[in-house]
PLY file of the C-alpha trace (Angstrom):
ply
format ascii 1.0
element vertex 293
property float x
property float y
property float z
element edge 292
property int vertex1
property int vertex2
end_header
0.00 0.00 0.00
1.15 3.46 -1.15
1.22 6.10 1.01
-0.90 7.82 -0.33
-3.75 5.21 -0.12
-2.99 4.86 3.73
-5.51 7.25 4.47
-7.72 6.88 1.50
-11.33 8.41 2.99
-11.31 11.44 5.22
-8.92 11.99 7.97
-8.41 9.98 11.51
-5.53 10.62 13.81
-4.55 6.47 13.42
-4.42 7.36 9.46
-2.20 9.83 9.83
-0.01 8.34 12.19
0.06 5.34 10.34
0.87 7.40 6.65
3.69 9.59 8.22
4.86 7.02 10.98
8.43 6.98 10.39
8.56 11.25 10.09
5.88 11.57 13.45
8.38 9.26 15.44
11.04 10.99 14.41
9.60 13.83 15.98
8.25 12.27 18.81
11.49 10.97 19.33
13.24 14.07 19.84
10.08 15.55 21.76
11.03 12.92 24.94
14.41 13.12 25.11
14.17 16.74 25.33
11.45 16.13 27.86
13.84 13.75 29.96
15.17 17.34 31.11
11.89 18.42 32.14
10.87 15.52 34.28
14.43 15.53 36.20
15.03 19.43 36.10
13.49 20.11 39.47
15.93 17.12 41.14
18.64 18.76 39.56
18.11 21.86 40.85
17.27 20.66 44.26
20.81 18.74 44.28
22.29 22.90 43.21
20.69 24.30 45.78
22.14 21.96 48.37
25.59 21.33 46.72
25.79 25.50 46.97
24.56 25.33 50.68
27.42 22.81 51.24
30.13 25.37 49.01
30.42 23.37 45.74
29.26 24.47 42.52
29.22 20.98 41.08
25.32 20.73 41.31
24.94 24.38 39.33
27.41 22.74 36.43
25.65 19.29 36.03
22.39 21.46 35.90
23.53 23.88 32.74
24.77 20.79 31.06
21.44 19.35 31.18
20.20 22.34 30.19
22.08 23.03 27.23
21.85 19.85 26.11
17.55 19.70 26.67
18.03 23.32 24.53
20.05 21.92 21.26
17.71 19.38 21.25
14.30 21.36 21.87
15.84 23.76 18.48
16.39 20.78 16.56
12.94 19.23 17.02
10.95 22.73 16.56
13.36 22.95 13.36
12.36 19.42 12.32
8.29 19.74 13.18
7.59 22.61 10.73
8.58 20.59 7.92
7.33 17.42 8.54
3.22 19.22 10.00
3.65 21.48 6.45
3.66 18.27 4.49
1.33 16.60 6.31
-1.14 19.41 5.48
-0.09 20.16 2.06
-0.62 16.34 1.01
-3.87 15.71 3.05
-5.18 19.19 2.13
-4.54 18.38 -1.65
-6.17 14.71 -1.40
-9.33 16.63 0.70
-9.77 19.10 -2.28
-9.51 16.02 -5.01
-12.07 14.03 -3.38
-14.39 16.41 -3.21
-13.61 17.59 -7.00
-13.96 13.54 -8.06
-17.21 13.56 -6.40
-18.83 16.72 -7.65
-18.83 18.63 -4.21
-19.87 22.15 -3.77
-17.33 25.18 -3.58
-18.42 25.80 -0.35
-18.40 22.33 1.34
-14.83 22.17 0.08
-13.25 24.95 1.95
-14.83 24.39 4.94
-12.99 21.24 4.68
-9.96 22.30 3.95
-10.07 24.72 6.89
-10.82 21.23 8.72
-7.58 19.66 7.65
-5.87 22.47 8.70
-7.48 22.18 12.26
-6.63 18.38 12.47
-2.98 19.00 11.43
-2.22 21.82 14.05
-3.60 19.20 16.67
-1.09 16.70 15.76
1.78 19.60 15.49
0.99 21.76 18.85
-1.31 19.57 20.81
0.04 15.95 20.42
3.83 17.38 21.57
1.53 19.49 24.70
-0.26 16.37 25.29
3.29 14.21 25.40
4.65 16.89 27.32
2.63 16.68 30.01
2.20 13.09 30.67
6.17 13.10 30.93
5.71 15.58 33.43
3.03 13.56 35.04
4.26 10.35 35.47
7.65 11.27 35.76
6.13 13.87 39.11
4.35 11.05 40.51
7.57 8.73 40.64
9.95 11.57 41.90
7.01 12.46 44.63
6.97 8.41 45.53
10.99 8.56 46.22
10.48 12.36 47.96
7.33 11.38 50.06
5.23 8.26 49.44
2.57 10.07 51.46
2.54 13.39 48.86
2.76 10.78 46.31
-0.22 9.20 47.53
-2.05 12.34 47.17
-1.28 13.38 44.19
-2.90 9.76 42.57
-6.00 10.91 44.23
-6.32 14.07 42.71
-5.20 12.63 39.14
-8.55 10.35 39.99
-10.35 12.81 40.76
-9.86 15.14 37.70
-9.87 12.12 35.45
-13.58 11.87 36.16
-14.16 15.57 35.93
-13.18 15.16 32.15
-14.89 11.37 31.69
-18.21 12.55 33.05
-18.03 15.36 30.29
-16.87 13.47 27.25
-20.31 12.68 25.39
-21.31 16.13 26.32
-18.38 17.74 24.42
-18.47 15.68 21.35
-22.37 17.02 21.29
-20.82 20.75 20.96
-18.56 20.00 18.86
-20.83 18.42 16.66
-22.92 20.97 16.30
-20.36 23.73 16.25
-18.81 21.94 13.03
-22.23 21.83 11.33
-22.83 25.71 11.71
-18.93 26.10 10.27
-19.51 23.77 7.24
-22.90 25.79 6.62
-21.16 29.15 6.43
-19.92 29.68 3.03
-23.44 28.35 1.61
-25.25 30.98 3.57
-22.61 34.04 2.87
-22.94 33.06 -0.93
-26.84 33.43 -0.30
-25.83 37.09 0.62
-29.39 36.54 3.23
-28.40 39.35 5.54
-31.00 37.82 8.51
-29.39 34.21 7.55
-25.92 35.24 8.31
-27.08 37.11 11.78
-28.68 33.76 12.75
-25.24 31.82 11.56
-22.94 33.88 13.42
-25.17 33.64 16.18
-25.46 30.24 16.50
-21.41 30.16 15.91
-21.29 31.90 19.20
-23.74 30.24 21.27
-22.09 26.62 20.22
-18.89 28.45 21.29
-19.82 29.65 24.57
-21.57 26.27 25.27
-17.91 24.81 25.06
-16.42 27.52 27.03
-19.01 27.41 29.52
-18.05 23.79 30.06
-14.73 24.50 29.64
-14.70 26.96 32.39
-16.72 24.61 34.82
-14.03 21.65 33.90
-11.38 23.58 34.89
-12.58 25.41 37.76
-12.31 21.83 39.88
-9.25 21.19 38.11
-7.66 24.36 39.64
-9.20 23.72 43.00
-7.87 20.63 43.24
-4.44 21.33 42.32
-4.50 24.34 45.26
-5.80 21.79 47.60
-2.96 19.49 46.41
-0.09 22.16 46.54
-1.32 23.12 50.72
-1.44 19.66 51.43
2.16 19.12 49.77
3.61 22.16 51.90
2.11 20.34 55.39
3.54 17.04 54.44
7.03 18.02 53.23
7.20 20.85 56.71
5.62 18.64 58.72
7.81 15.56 57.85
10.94 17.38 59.42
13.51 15.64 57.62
13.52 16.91 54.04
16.94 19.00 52.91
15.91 22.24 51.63
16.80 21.01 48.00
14.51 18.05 48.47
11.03 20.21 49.72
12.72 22.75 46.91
12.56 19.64 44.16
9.35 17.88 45.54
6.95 21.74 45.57
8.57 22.13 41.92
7.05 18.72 40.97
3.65 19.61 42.39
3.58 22.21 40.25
5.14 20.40 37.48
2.10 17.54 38.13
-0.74 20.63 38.47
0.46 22.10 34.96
0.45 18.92 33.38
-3.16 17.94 34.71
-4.21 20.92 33.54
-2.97 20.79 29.86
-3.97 17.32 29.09
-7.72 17.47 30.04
-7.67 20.22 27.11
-5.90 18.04 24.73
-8.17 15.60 25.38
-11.13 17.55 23.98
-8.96 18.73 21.10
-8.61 15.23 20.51
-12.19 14.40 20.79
-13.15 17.74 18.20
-10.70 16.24 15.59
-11.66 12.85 16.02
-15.20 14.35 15.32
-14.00 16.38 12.12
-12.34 13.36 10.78
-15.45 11.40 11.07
-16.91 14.58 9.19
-14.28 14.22 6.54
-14.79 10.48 5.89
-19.05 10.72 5.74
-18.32 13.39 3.12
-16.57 10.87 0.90
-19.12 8.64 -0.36
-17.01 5.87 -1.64
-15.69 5.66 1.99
-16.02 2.41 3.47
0 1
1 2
2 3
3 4
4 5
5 6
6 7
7 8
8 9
9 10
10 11
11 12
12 13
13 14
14 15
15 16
16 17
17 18
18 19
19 20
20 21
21 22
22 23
23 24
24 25
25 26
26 27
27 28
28 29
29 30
30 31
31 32
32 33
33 34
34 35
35 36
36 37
37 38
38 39
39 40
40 41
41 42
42 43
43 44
44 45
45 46
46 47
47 48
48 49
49 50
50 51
51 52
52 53
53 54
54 55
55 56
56 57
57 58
58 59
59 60
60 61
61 62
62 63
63 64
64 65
65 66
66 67
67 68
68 69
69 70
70 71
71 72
72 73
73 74
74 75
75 76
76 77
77 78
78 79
79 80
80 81
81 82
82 83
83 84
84 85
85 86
86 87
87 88
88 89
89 90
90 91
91 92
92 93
93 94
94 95
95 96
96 97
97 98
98 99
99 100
100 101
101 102
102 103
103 104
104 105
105 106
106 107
107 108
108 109
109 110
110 111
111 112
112 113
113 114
114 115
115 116
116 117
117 118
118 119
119 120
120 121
121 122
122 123
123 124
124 125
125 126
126 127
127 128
128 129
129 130
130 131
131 132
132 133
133 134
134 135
135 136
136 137
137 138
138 139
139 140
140 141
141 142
142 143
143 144
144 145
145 146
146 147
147 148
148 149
149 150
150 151
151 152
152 153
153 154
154 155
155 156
156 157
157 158
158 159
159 160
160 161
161 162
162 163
163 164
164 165
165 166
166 167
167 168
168 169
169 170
170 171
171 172
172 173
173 174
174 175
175 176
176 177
177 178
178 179
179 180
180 181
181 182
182 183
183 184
184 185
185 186
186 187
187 188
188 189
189 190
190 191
191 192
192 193
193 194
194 195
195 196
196 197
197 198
198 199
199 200
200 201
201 202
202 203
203 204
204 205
205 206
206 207
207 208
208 209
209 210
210 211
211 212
212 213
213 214
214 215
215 216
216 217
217 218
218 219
219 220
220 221
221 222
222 223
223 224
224 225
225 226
226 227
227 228
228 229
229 230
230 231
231 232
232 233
233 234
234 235
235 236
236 237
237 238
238 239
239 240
240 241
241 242
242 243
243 244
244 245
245 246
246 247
247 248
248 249
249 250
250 251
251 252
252 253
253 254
254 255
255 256
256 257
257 258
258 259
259 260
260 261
261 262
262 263
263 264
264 265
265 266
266 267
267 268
268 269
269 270
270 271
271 272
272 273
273 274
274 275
275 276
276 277
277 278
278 279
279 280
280 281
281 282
282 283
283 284
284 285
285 286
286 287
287 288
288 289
289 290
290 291
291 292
């Protein structure tokens, strides 16, 4: 199979994975062992800050090496990604637009799906690396928490549990507003063309509303998220005071991976319904296709 015919109807994120595998690991490659740095920069600096206490500036020059290192590579990959994501859209944009001509679809229906592709190809370019970013952070927090203080450690898995079914409960309800945000945006060429001026009003107002349904959610999603995390983050500082026998690097290096485990939480529940809005527009993209099977 060509690669061309590895995605032959529509869009999904295993197609494209699976037609650009070799150029998306490559990326994805580079993406975690930049991120190595990320999960182990807050020991690092806790071992500087008490190799300085104890006069030695070994922990300081371990730290910039890792640094520097964690840079070269994080140029390299950003380098790398806007070559591979522009050919992922140019080819999957161009074999949108030749469906549609083979099958006789309208001007309009066409560039709202182009403006799809576009939407599905930034996901995999700027989300996917967020998404990988963060659960690195994640899982690599919860481990260095478990060898700082099982009992923070401990914690933190509840409140991972907790937010997981924050964003589970509110799955089917987002792939409902997405739906129905992506059928206003495929209308709206049709009804500009119709130059209706009481038809557009209406469209752009039911762009909005669908909108603000989502952000309404959004905002209630991430209002426990945030809670939870400050609850977390108290609850750290009274364990790791508490405890009594923490260095100051190591209440230094487990607070930075609280936060490190609160920023992650919060950028992956997002992915995840940027993931489920793409997985929606490449079900959009393969209905449109008749010959799809």
């Amino acid at each position: 199979m060509s690669d061309r015919s590895a995605t032959p109807e529509g869009l999904s994120h295993a197609g494209i994975v699976k037609r650009y595998r070799w150029a998306i690991a490559g990326t994805l490659a580079l993406l975690a062992l930049e991120n190595l740095f990320t999960v182990i920069e807050p020991w690092l600096l806790g071992r500087a800050i008490d190799s300085l206490i104890g006069d030695s500036f070994l922990g300081i020059v371990i730290y910039l090496a890792a640094a520097i290192i964690a840079l070269a590579l994080g140029v390299s990959r950003r380098l790398y990604d806007t070559r591979i994501y522009g050919r992922i859209y140019r080819e999957s944009a161009g074999d949108v637009v030749e469906r549609q001509i083979a099958n006789a679809k309208p001007t309009a229906q066409t560039a709202a799906h182009v403006s799809f592709v576009q939407e599905f190809v930034d996901f995999f370019e700027h989300m996917l690396p967020a998404a990988i970013v963060s659960i690195f952070m994640l899982l690599g927090s919860v481990v260095m928490m478990a060898i700082i203080s099982p009992l923070l450690c401990l914690g933190t898995i509840v409140v991972a549990g907790l937010i997981s079914a924050i964003f589970g409960l509110s799955a089917r309800r987002i792939n409902s507003l997405n739906t129905g945000l992506n059928d206003e945006a495929e209308r709206q060429v049709d009804i500009l063309e119709a130059r209706d001026i009481l038809a557009v009003r209406s469209h752009f107002f039911s762009l909005v509303r669908w909108r603000i349904q989502l952000s309404d959610l959004e905002a209630r999603n991430f209002g426990g998220v945030f809670l939870l995390t400050f609850i977390l983050t108290a609850f750290a500082v009274w364990v790791l005071v508490s405890a009594g026998d923490k260095s100051t690097g190591e209440i230094f290096a487990a607070l930075s991976y609280v936060l490190q485990f609160s920023q992650s939480v919060i950028i992956l529940p997002y992915t995840y319904q940027q993931f489920l809005r793409t997985s929606e527009i490449g079900t959009r993209l393969s209905r449109a296709s008749p010959d799809a099977s």
